[in-house]
FILUM-842226 format. One line per field, with one value per residue (C-alpha): x, y negated, z. Coordinates in steps of 0.05 Angstrom, whole numbers, plus 5000, padded with zeros to 4 digits. Example, Ala and Ser with C-alpha at 12.3 -4.5 7.8 and 13.67 -1.06 7.14 Angstrom:
BEGIN
c1	[5246|5273]
c2	[5090|5021]
c3	[5156|5143]
# end
This chain:
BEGIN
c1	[8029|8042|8028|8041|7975|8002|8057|8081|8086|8117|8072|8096|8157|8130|8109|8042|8000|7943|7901|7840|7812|7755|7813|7843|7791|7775|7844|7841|7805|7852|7903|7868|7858|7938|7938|7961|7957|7967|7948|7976|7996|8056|8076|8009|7974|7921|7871|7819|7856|7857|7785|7759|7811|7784|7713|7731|7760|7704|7660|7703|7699|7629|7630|7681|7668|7736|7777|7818|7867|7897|7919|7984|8004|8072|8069|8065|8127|8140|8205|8234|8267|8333|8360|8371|8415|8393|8446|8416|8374|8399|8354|8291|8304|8241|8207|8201|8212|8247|8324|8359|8402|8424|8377|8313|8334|8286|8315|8324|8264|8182|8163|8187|8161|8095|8084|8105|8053|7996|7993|7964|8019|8006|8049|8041|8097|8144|8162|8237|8245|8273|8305|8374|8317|8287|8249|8173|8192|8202|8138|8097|8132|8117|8040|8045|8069|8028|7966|7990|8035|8077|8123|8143|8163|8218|8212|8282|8270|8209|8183|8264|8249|8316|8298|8339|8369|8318|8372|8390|8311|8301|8366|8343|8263|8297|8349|8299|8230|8250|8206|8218|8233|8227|8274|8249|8324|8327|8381|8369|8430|8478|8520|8526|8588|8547|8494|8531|8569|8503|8466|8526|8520|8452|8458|8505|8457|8407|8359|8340|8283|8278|8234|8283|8258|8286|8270|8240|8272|8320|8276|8214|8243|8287|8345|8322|8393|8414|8440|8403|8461|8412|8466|8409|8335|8297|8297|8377|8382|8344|8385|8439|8399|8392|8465|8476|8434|8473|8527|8573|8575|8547|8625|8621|8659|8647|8626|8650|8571|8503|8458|8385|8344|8273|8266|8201|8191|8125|8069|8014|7961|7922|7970|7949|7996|7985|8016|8084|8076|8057|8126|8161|8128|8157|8228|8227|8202|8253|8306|8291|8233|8204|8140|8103|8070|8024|8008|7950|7877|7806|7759|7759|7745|7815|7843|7801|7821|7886|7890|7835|7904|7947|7907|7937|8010|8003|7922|7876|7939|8003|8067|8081|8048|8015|8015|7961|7974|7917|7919|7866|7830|7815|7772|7748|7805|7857|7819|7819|7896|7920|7881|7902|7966|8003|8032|8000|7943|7868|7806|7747|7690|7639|7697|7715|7638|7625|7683|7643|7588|7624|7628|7660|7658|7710|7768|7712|7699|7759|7775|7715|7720|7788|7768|7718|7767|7820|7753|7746|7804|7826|7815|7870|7924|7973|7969|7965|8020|7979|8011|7984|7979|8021|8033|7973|8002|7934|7887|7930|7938|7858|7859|7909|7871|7809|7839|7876|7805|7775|7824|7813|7744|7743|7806|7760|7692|7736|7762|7696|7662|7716]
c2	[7027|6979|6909|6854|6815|6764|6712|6697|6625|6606|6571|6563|6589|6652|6677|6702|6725|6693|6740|6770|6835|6823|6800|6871|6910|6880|6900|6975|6998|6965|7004|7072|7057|7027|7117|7105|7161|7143|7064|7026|6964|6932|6864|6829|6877|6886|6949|6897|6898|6975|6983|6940|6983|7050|7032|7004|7078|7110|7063|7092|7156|7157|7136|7186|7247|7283|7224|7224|7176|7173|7114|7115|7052|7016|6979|6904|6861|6795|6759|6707|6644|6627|6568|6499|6444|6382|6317|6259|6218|6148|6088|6089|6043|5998|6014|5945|5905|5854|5838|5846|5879|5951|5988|5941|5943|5994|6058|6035|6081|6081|6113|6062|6003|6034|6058|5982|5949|5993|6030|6097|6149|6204|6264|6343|6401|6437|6507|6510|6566|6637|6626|6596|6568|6504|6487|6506|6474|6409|6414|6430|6357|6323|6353|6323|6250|6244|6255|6197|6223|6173|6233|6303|6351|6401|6456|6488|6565|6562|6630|6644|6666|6650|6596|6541|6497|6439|6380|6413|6410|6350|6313|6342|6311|6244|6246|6272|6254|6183|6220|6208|6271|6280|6331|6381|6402|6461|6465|6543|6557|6503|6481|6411|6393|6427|6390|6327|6338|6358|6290|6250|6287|6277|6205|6193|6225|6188|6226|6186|6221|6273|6315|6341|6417|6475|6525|6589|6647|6696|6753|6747|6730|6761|6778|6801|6814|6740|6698|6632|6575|6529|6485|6435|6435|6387|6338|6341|6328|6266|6235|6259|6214|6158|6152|6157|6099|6062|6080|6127|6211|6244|6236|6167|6156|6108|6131|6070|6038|6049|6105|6088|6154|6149|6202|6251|6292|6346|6359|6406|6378|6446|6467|6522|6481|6404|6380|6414|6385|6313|6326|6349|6293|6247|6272|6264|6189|6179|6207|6158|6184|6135|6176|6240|6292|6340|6420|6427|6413|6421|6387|6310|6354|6384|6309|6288|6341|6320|6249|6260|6283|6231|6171|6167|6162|6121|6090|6105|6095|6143|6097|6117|6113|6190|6231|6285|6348|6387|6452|6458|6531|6564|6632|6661|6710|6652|6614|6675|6697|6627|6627|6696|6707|6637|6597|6526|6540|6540|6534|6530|6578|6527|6516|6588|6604|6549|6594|6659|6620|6579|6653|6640|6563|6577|6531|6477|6478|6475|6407|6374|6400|6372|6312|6291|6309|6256|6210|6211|6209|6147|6095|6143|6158|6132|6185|6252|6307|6362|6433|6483|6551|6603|6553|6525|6466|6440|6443|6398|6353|6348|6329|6281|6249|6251|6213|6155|6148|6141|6094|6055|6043|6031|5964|5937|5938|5902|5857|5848|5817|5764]
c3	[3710|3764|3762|3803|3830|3775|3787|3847|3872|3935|4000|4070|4054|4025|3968|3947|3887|3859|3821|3854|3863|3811|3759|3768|3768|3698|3670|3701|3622|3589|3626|3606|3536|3527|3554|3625|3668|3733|3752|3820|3845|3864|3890|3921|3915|3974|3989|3972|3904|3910|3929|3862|3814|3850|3831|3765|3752|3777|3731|3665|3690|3690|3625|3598|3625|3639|3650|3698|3745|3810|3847|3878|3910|3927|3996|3987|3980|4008|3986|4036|4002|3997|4029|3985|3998|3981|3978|4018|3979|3940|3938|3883|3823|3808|3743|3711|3648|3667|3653|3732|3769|3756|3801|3767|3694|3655|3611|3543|3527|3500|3559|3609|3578|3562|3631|3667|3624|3639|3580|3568|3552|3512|3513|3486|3505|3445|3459|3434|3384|3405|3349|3315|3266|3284|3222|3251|3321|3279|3234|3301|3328|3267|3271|3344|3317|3266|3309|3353|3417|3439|3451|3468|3519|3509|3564|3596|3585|3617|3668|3658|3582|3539|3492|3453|3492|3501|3499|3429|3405|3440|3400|3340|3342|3360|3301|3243|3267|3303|3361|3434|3474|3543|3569|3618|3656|3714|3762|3761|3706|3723|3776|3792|3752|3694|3710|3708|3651|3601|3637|3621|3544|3535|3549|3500|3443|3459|3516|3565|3597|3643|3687|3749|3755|3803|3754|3753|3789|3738|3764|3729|3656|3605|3651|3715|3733|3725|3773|3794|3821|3848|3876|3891|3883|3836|3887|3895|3816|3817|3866|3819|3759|3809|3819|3742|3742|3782|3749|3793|3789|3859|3892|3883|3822|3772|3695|3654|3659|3683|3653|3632|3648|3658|3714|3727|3777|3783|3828|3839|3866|3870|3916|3972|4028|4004|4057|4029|3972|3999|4039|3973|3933|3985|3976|3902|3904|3959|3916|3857|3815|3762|3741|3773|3727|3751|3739|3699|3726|3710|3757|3789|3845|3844|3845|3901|3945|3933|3947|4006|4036|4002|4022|4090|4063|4008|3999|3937|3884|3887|3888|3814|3749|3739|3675|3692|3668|3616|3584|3534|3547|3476|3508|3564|3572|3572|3625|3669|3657|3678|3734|3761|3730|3730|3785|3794|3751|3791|3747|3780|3781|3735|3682|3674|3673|3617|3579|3576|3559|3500|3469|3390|3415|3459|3435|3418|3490|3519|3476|3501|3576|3569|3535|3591|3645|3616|3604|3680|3713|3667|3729|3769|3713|3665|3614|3599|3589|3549|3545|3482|3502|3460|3412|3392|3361|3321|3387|3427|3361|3352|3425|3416|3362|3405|3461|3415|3385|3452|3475|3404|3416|3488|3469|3405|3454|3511|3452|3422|3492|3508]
# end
């Protein structure tokens, strides 16, 4: 067996591998009781990595006398990037409610409105089915309204994994649950007159949000041998949105009226390079993005560090509203796989500590870390976008309760002093 050091995410125009040596060495028994026989490394993997998995075998041998393994390494791989054209970036409409031109009217959406008046959004990711069923995807959206979201997620084949199409789930919430879905759209699978031609679609059925992703690469999903098109990046389609808004396709050519999409773009403000992503972040407002929503996070500290960097470009507030990004832990073996194993995702030492500690308590925990997180970062935010982890449905629900109670009591005091 021959991992990778986890998932790769690209910085500086390279990509590297998050998980430690420590991590591995911890998953080296595993290995031997799953009845490897010979145990390596492959992509990111260091001889720091090596080193930790040598003594970790030594450790089991110790233990079991006549066990046996041998390490035989790959060399380390690093992939360069391929190039990405972006189109040059259209003027950003202004997110407002009042009736005006084209470029200030809002989308015809809840979002829009919600976010313009200062409200606190709400919002929890579906998993679409790998399935032609869509019955439990519904219940677990229903579970998610009747705790109080003001909407939903749909995520595009997410880590390259073949799932329904999310326009299809996200039509299909709207139509029998009168739920709002926010439409998470890649440009990995579709080239731009695909692109255009599903936008134009979706429009007509009634989606009008959507958060402009690249996608992830074909290679670490379901079909390694796929082909990414990648005509543009995420920042290309949301110039394409902008120019829907204004009512013409990206040659120019008018589409009968204007479109109303309420347009996202993400950030990671745990980044390794942050002033990449400041640049990239740049680009996407540029290009006509309404709303930013951030990769998960676990610490004020982890926002501070980002908008230590920030502040010069754009003061204390970013230039649009925020939806930060929370993934609720549930044990001390999740906390440590997304912080090894997935791109974007950094826990800190204290929270991952407090997750061994939480023992049995472990999902309790991870509510009410996640509870005071959103508790403190109120002043800085617009709302949350809260992603269950291998569809745990009922945990993001509670939290979802937890925060519209919050919020409840936090109006009726304000209401009760004036």
């Amino acid at each position: 067996i021959m991992p990778n050091a986890g998932l790769s995410s690209r910085v500086g125009g390279e990509f590297v591998w998050a998980a430690e040596p420590a991590y591995f060495a911890e998953e080296v028994p595993r290995f031997l009781a799953a009845g490897a026989g010979l145990i390596g490394g492959c992509c990111g993997t260091t001889p720091e990595h090596l080193s930790a998995m040598r003594r970790a075998l030594d450790r089991e041998a110790a233990r079991h006398v006549g066990t046996e393994a041998t390490l035989a390494p790959a060399p380390a791989q690093v992939l360069a990037p391929a190039p990405t054209q972006v189109p040059a970036p259209a003027p950003a409409p202004r997110l407002s409610t009042e009736a005006g031109s084209v470029d200030d009217a809002p989308p015809p959406t809840v979002l829009a409105p919600a976010l313009a008046v200062g409200g606190f959004v709400t919002r929890v990711a579906i998993d679409p089915p790998r399935s032609v069923r869509i019955e439990r995807t519904l219940q677990s959206a229903q579970l998610i309204r009747d705790a109080g979201a003001d909407l939903v997620n749909i995520s595009d084949s997410a880590m390259a994994r073949v799932r329904m199409g999310a326009m299809a789930v996200g039509f299909a919430i709207q139509r029998e649950l009168g739920l709002e879905s926010l439409i998470h759209f890649t440009t990995r699978d579709r080239n731009l007159m695909a692109l255009e031609s599903e936008l134009l679609g979706a429009h007509a059925l009634g989606i009008r949000d959507i958060l402009a992703l690249t996608g992830d690469p074909p290679g670490v999903g379901d079909y390694p041998g796929g082909s990414g098109i990648w005509d543009i990046d995420s920042t290309g389609l949301i110039g394409i949105l902008t120019r829907l808004n204004r009512g013409e396709d990206q040659a120019g050519r008018p589409i009968g009226a204007a479109a109303g999409f309420t347009i996202a773009c993400a950030l990671d403000p745990t980044a390794d390079d942050l002033d990449r992503e400041l640049d990239r972040l740049a680009g996407k407002l540029e290009a006509g993005a309404h709303l930013i929503m951030t990769q998960p996070i676990y610490a004020r500290a982890q926002w501070d560090r980002f908008m230590d960097r920030a502040t010069a470009r754009w003061g204390d507030r970013l230039p649009r509203p925020v939806l930060l990004g929370i993934l609720p832990l549930h044990t001390a073996r999740h906390a440590e796989f997304l912080h090894n194993e997935v791109p974007g995702i950094t826990i800190p030492d204290v929270v991952r500590a407090a997750m061994h500690a939480a023992g049995d308590r472990g999902a309790e925990v991870g509510l009410e870390t996640s509870l005071e997180l959103l508790h403190e970062m109120r002043p800085f935010v617009d709302g949350t976008y809260i992603m269950p982890s291998f569809g745990r449905y009922e945990q993001s629900a509670e939290l979802v309760r937890r925060v519209r109670a919050e919020i409840d009591a936090t109006r009726a005091s304000a209401e009760a002093r004036t």
